[in-house]
C-alpha positions, 0 to 999 in steps of 0.5 A: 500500500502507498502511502500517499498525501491527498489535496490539502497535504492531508494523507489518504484515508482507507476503508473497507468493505462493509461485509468485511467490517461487519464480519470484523464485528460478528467475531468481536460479538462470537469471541470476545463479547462485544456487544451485539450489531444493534449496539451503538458501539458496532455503529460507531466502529463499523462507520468509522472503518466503511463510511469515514476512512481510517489514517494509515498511520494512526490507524483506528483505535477502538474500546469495545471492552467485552470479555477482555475487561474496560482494557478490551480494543481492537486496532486497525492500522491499514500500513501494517503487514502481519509478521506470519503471513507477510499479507496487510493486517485487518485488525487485532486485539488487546488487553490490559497486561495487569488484566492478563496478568490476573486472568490469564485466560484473556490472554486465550481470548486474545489469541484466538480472536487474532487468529480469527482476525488473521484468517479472516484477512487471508480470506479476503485477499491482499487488497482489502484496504481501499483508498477513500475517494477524495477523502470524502466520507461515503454514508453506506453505514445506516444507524439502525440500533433496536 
């Protein structure tokens, strides 16, 4: 991916698919506990990675705590490869230290979600991450919380 300036010296935001988005979130629900795709939480992130685009430098950093505790988040970083599979990273999760440290069965959690995550991004091919047009976010993300 390049990593390219848009007008205004800003740089190119990326983003993603929407079924890609929402698969990211269904595994979030499945495996770490986030709240379900009806929730405000799944609206913000799902928003952020289709319709507003994410920095590939700063990436997006979003709480979504579930099982893994207040600590619970998972990154998106569109300029980062995984070290395993040499492909671009989807996204990954992490936890407090000091709450690993205590229940050591978050540490379980977070690995399987990464490997889902990771399996995911595979799945999807090399090039999922897409350029945002002009910038400009798209509005394909409706707010439908129940």
């Amino acid at each position: 991916m390049m990593i390219g300036k848009h007008e205004k010296n800003e740089r190119q935001k990326y983003v993603l698919p929407l079924e890609l988005a929402e698969s990211v979130w269904e595994i979030l629900v499945r495996k770490a506990g986030a709240n379900p795709a009806t929730s405000s939480d799944h609206y913000q992130c799902v928003k952020e990675l289709v319709d507003d685009g994410v920095d590939p430098m700063s990436g997006l950093e979003f709480r979504f705590c579930g099982a893994l505790g207040f600590g619970g988040k998972v990154w998106f970083q569109p300029c980062l490869r995984d070290w395993k599979t040499g492909l671009p990273e989807l996204a990954h999760v992490s936890c407090y230290p000091e709450d690993a440290q205590r229940h050591p069965d978050l540490n379980t959690i977070v690995d399987e979600v990464n490997a889902e995550l990771t399996a995911l991004a595979a799945s999807a091919g090399p090039d999922f991450w897409q350029p945002l047009k002009n910038n400009k976010p798209r509005n394909l993300v409706k707010y439908n919380v129940r």
